[in-house]
CHARMM-style PDB file with segment names, atoms N, HN, CA, C and O in Angstrom:
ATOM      1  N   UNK     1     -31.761  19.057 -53.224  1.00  0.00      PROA
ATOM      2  CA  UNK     1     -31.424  18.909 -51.838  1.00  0.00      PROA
ATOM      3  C   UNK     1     -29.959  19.306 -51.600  1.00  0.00      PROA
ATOM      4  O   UNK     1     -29.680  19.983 -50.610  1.00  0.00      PROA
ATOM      5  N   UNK     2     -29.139  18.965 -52.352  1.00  0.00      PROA
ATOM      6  HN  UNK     2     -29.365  18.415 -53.156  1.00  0.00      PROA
ATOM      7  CA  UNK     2     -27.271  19.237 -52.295  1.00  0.00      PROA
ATOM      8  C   UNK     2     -27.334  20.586 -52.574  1.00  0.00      PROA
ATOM      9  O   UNK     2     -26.796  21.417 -51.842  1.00  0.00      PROA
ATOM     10  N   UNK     3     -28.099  20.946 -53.819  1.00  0.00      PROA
ATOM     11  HN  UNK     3     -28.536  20.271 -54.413  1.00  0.00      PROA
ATOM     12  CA  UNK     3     -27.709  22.387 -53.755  1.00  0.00      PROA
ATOM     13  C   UNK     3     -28.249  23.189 -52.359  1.00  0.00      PROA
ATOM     14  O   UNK     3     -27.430  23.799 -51.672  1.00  0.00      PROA
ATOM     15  N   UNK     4     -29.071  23.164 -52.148  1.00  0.00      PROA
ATOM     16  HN  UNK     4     -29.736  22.669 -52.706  1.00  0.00      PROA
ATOM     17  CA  UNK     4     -30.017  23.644 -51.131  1.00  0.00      PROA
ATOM     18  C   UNK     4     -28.908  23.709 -50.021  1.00  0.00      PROA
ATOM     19  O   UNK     4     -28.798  24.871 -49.630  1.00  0.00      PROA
ATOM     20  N   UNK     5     -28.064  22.862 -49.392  1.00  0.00      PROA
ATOM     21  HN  UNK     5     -28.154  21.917 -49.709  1.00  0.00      PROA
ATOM     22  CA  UNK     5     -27.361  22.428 -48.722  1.00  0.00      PROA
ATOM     23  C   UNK     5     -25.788  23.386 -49.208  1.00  0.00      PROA
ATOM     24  O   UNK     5     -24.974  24.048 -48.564  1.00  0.00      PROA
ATOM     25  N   UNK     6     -25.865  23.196 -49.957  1.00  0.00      PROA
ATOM     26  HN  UNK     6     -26.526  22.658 -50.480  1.00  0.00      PROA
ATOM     27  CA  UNK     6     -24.387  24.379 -50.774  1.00  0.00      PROA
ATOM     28  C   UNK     6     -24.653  25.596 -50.613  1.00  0.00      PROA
ATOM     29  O   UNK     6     -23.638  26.123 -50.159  1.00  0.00      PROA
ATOM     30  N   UNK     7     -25.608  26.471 -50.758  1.00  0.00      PROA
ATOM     31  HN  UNK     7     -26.433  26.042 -51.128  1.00  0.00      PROA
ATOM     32  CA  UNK     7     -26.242  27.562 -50.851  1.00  0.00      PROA
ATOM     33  C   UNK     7     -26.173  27.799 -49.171  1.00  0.00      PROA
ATOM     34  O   UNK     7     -25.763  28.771 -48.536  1.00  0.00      PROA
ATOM     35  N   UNK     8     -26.781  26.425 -48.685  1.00  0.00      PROA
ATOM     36  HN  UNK     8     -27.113  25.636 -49.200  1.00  0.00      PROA
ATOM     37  CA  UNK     8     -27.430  27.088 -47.136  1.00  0.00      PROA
ATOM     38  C   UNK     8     -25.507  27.597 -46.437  1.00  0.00      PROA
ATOM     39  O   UNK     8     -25.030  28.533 -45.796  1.00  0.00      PROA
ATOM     40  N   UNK     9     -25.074  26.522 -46.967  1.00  0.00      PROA
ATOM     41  HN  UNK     9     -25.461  25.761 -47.488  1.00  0.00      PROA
ATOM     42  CA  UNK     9     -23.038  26.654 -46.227  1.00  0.00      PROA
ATOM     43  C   UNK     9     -22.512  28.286 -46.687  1.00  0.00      PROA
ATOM     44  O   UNK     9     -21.767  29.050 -46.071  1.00  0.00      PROA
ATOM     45  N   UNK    10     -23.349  28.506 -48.261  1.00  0.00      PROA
ATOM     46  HN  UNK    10     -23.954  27.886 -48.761  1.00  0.00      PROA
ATOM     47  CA  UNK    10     -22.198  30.095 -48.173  1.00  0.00      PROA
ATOM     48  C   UNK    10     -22.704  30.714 -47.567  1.00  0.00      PROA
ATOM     49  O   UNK    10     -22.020  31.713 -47.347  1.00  0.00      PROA
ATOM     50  N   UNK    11     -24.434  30.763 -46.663  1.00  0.00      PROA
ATOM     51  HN  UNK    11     -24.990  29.952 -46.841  1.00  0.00      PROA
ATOM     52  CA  UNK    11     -24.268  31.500 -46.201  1.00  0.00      PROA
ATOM     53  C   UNK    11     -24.192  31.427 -44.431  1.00  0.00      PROA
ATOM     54  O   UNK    11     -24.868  31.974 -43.559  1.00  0.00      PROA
ATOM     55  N   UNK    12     -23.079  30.518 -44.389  1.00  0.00      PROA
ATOM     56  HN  UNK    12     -22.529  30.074 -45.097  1.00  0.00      PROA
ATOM     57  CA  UNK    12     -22.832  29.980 -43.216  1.00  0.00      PROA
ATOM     58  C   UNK    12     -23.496  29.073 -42.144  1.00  0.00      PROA
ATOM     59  O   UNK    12     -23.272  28.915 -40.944  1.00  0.00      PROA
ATOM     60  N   UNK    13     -24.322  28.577 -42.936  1.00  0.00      PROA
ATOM     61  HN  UNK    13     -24.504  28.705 -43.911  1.00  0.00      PROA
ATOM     62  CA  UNK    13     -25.354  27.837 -42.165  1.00  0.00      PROA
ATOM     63  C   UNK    13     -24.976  26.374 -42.172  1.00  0.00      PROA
ATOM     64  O   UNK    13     -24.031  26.245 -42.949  1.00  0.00      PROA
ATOM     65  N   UNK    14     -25.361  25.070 -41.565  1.00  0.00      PROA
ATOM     66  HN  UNK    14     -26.129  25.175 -40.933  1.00  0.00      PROA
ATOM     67  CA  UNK    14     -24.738  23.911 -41.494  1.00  0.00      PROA
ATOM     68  C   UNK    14     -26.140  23.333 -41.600  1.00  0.00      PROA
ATOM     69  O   UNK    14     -27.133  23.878 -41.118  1.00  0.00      PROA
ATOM     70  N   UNK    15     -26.141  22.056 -42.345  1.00  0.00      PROA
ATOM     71  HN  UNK    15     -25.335  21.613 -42.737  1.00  0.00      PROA
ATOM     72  CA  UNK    15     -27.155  21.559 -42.591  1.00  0.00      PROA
ATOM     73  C   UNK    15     -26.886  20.043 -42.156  1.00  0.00      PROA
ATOM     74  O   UNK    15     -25.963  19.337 -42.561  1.00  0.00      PROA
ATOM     75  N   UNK    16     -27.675  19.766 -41.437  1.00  0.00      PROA
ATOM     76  HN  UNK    16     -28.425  20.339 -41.107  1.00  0.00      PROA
ATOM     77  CA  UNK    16     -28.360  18.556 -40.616  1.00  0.00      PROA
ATOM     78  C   UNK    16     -29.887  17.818 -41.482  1.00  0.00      PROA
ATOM     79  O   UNK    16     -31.075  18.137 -41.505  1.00  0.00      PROA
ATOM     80  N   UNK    17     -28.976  16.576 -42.193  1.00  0.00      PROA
ATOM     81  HN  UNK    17     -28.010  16.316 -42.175  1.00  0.00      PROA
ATOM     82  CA  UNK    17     -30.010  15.854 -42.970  1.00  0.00      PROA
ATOM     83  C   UNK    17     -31.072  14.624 -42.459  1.00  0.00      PROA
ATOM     84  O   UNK    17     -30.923  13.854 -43.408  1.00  0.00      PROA
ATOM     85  N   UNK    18     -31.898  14.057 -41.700  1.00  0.00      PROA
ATOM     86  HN  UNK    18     -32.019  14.682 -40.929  1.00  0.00      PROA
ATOM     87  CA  UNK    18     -32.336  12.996 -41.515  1.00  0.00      PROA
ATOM     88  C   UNK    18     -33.430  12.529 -42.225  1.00  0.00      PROA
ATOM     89  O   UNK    18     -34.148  13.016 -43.098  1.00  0.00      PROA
ATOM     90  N   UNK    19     -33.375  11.216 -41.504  1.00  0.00      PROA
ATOM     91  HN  UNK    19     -32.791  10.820 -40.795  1.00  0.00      PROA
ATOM     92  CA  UNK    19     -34.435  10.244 -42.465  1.00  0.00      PROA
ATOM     93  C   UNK    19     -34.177   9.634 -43.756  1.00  0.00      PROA
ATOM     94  O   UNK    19     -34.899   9.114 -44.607  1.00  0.00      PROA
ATOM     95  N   UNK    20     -33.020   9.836 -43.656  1.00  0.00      PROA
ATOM     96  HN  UNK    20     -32.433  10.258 -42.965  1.00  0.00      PROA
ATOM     97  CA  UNK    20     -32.673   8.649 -45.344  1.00  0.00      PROA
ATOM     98  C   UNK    20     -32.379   7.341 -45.341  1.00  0.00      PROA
ATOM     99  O   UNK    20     -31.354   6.857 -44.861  1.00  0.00      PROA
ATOM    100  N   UNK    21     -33.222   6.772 -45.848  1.00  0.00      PROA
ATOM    101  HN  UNK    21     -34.055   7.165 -46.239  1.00  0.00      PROA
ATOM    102  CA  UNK    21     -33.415   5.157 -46.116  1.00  0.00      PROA
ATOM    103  C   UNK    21     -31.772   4.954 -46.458  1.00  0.00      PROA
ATOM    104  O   UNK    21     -31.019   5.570 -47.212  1.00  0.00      PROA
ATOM    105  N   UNK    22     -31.618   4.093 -45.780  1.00  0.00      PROA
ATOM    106  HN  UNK    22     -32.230   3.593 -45.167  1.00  0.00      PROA
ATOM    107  CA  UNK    22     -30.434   2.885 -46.438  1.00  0.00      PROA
ATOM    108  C   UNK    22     -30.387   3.106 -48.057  1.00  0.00      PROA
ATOM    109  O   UNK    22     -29.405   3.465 -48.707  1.00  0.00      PROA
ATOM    110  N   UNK    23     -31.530   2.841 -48.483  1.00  0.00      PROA
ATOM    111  HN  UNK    23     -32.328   2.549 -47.955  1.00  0.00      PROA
ATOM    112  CA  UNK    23     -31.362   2.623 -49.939  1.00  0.00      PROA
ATOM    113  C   UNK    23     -30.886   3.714 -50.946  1.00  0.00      PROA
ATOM    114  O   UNK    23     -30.061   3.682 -51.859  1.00  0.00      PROA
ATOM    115  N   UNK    24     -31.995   5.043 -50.278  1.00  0.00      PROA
ATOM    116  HN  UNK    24     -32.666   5.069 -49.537  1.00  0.00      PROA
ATOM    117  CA  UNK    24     -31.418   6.264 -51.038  1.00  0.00      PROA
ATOM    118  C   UNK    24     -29.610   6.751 -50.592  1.00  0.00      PROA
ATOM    119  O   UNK    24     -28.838   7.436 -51.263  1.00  0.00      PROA
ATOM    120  N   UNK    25     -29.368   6.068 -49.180  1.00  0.00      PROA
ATOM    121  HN  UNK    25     -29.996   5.512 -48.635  1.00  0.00      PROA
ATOM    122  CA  UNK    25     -28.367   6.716 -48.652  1.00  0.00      PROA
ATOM    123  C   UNK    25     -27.068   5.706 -49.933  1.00  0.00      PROA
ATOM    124  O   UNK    25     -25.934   6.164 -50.075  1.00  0.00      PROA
ATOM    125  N   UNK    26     -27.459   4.524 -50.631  1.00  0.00      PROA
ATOM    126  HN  UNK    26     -28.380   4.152 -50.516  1.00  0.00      PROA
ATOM    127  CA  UNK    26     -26.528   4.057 -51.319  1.00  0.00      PROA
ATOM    128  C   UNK    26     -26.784   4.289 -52.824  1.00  0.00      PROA
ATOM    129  O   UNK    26     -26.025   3.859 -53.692  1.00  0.00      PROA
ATOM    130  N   UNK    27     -28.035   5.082 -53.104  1.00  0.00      PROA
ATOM    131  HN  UNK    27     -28.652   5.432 -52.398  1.00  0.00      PROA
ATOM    132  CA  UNK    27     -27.703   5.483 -54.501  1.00  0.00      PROA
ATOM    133  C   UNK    27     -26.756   6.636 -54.693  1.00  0.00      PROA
ATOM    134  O   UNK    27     -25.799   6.716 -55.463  1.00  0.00      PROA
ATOM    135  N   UNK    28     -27.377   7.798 -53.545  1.00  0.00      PROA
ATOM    136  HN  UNK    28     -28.154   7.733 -52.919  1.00  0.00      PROA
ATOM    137  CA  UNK    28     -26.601   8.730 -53.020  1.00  0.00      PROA
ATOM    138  C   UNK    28     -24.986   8.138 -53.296  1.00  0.00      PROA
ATOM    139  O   UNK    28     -24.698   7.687 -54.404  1.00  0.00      PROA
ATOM    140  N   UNK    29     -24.238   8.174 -52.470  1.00  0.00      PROA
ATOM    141  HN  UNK    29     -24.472   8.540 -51.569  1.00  0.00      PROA
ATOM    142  CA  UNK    29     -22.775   7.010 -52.826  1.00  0.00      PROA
ATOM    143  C   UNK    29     -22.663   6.322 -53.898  1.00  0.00      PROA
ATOM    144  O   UNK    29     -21.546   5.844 -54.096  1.00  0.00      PROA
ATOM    145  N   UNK    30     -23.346   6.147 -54.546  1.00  0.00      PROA
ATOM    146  HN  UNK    30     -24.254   6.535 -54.385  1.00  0.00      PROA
ATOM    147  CA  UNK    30     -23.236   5.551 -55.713  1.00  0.00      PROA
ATOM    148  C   UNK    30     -23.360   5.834 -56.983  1.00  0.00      PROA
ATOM    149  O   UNK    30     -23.234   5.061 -57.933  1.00  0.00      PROA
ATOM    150  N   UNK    31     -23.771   7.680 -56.997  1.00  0.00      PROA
ATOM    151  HN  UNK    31     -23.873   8.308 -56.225  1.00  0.00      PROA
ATOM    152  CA  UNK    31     -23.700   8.422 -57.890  1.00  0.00      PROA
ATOM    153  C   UNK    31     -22.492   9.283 -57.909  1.00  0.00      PROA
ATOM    154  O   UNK    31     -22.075  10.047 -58.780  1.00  0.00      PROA
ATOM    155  N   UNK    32     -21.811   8.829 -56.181  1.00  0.00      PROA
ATOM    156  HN  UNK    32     -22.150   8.209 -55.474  1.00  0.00      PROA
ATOM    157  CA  UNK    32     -20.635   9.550 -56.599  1.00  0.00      PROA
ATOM    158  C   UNK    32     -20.741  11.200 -56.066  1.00  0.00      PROA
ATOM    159  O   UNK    32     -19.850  12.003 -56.342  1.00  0.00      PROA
ATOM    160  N   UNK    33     -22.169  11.640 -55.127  1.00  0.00      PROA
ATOM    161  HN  UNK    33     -22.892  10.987 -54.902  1.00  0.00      PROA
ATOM    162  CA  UNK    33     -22.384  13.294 -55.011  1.00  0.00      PROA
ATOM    163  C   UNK    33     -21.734  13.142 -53.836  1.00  0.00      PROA
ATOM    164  O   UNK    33     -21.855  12.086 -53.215  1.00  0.00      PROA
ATOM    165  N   UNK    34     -20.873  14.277 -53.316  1.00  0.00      PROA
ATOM    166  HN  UNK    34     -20.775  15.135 -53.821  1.00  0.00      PROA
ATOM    167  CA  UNK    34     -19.972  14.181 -52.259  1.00  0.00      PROA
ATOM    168  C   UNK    34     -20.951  14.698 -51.146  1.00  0.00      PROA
ATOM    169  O   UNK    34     -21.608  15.708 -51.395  1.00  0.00      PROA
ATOM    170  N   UNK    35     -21.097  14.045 -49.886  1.00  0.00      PROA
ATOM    171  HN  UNK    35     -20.563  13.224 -49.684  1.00  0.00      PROA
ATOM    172  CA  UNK    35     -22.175  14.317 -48.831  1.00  0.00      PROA
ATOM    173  C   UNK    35     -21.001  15.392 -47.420  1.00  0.00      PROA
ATOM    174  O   UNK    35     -21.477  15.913 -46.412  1.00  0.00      PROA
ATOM    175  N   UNK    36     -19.969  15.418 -47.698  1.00  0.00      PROA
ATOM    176  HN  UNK    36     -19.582  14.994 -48.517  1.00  0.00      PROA
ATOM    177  CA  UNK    36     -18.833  15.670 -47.373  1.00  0.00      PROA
ATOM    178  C   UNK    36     -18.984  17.382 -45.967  1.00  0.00      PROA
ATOM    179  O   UNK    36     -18.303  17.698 -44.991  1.00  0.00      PROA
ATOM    180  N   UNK    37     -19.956  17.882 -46.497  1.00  0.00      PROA
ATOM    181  HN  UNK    37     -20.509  17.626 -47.290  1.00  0.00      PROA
ATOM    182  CA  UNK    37     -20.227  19.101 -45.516  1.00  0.00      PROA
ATOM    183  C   UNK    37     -21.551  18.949 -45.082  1.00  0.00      PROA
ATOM    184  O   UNK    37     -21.994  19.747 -44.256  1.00  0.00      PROA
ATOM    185  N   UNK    38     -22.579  17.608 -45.728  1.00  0.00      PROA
ATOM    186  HN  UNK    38     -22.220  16.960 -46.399  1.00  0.00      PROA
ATOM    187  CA  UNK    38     -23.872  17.429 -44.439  1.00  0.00      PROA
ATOM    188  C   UNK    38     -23.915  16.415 -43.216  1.00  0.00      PROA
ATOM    189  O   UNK    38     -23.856  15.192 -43.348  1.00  0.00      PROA
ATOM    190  N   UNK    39     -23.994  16.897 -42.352  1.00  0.00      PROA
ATOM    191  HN  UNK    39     -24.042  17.890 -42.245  1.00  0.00      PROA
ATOM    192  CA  UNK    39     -23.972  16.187 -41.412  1.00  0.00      PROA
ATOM    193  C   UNK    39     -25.718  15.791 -41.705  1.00  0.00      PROA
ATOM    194  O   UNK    39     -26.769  16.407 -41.882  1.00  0.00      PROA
ATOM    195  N   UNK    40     -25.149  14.086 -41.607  1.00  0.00      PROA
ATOM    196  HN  UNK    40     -24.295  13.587 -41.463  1.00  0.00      PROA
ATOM    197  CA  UNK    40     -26.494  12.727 -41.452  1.00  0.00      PROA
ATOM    198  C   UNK    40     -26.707  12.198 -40.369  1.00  0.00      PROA
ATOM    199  O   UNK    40     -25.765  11.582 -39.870  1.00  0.00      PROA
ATOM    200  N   UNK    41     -27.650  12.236 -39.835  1.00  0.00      PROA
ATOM    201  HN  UNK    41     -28.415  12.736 -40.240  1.00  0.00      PROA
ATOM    202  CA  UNK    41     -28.231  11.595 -38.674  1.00  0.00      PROA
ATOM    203  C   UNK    41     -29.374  10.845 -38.791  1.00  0.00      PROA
ATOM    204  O   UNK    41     -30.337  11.446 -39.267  1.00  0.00      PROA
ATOM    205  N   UNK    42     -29.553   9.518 -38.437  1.00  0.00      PROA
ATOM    206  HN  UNK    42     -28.770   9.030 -38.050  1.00  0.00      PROA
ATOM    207  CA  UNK    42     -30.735   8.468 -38.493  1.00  0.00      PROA
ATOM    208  C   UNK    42     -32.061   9.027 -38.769  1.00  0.00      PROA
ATOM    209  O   UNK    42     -32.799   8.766 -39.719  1.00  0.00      PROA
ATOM    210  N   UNK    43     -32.334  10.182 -37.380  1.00  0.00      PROA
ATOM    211  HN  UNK    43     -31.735  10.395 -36.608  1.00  0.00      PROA
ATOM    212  CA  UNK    43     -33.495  10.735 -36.873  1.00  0.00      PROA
ATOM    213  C   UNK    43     -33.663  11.800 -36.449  1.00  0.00      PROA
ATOM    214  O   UNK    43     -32.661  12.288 -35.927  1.00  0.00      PROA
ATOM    215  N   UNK    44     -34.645  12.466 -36.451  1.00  0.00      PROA
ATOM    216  HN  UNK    44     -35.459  12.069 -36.875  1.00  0.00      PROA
ATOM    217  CA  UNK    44     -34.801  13.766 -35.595  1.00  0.00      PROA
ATOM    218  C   UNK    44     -34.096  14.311 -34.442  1.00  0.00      PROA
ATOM    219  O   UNK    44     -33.286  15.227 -34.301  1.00  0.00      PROA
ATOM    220  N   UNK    45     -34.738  13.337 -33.537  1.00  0.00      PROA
ATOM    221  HN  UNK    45     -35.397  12.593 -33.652  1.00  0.00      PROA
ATOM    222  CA  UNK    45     -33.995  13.299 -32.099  1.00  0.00      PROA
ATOM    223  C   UNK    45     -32.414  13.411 -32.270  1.00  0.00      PROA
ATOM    224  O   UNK    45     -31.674  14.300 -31.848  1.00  0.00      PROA
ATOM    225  N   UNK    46     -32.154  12.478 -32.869  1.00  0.00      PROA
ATOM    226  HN  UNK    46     -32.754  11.756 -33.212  1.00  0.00      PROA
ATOM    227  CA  UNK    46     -30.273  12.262 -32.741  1.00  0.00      PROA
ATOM    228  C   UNK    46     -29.831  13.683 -33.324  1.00  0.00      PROA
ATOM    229  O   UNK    46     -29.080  14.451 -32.723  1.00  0.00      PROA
ATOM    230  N   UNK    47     -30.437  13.947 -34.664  1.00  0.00      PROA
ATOM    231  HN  UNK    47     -31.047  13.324 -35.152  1.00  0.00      PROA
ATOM    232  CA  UNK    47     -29.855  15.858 -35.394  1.00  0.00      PROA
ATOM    233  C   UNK    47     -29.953  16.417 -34.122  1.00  0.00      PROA
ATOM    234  O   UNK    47     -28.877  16.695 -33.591  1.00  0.00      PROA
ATOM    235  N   UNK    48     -31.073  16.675 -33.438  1.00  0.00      PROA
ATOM    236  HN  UNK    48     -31.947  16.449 -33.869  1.00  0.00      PROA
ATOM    237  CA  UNK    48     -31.547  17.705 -32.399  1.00  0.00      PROA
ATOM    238  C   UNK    48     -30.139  17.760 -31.178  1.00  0.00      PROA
ATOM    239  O   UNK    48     -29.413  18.577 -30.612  1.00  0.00      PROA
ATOM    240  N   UNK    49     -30.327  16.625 -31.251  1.00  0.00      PROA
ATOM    241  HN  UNK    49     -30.916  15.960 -31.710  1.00  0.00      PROA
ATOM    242  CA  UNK    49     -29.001  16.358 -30.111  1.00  0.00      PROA
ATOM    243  C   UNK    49     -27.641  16.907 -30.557  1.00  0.00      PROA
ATOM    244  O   UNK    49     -27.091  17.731 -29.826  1.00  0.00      PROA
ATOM    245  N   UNK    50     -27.177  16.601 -31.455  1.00  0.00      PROA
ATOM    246  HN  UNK    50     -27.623  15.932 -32.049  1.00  0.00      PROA
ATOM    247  CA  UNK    50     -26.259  16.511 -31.937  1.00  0.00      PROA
ATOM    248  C   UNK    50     -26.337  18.624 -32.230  1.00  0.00      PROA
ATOM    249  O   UNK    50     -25.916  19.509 -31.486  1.00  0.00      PROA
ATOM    250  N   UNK    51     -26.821  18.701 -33.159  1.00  0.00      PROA
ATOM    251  HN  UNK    51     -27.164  17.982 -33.764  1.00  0.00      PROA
ATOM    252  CA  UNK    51     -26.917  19.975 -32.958  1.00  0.00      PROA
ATOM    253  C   UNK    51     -26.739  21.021 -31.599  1.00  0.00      PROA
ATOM    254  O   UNK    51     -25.944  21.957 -31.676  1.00  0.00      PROA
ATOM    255  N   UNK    52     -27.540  20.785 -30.356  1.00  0.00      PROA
ATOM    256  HN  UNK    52     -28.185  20.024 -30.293  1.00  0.00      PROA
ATOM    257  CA  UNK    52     -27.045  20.844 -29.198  1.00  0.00      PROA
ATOM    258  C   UNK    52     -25.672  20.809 -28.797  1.00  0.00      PROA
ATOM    259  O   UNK    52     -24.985  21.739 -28.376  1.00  0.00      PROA
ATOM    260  N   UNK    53     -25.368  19.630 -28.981  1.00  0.00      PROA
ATOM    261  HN  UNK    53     -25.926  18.874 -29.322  1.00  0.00      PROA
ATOM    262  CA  UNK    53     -23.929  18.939 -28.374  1.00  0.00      PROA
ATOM    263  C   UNK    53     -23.149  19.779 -29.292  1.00  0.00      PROA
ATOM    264  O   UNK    53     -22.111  20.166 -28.756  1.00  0.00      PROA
ATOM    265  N   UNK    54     -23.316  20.216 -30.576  1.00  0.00      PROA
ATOM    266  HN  UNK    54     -24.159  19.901 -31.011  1.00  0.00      PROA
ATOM    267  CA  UNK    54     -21.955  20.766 -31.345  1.00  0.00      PROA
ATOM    268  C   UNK    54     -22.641  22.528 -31.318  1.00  0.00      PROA
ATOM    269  O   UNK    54     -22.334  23.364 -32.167  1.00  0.00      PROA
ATOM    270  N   UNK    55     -23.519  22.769 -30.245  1.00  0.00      PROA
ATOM    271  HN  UNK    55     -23.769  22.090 -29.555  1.00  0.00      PROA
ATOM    272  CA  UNK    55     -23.336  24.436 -30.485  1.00  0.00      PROA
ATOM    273  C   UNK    55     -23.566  24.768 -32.168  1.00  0.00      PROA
ATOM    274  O   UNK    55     -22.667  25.087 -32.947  1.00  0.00      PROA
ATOM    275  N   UNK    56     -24.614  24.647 -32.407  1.00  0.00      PROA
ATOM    276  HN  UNK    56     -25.344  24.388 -31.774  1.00  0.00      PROA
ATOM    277  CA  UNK    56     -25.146  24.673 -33.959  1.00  0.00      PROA
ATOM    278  C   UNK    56     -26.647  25.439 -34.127  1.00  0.00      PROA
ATOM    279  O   UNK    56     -27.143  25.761 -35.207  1.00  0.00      PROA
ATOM    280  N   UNK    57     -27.363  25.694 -32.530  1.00  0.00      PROA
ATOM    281  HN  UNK    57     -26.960  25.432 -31.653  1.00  0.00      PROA
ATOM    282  CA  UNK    57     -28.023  26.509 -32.318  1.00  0.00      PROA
ATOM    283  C   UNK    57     -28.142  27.609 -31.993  1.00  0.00      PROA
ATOM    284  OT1 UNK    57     -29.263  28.109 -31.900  1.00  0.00      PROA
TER     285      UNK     57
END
């Protein structure tokens, strides 16, 4: 998924992640992988928006 997400950035693309449990979102953090260039959003709706709102379409 991170790489996928690294790959998608060189080639300028921005990646919008949702749906991650609390739980995975603290193993995630807790392994220490830097989430640092995906933008996380709760849900569908909120990415969709948000995407909108930041001109990402």
């Amino acid at each position: 998924m991170l790489d996928t997400a690294k790959g998608l950035q060189l080639l300028g693309a921005k990646t919008i992640l949702t749906g991650i449990r609390p739980s995975l979102a603290q193993t995630l953090v807790g392994l220490g992988l830097d989430l640092g260039s995906i933008i996380i959003k709760g849900t569908l709706q909120s990415a969709i928006a948000s995407a909108l709102k930041n001109d990402l379409v």
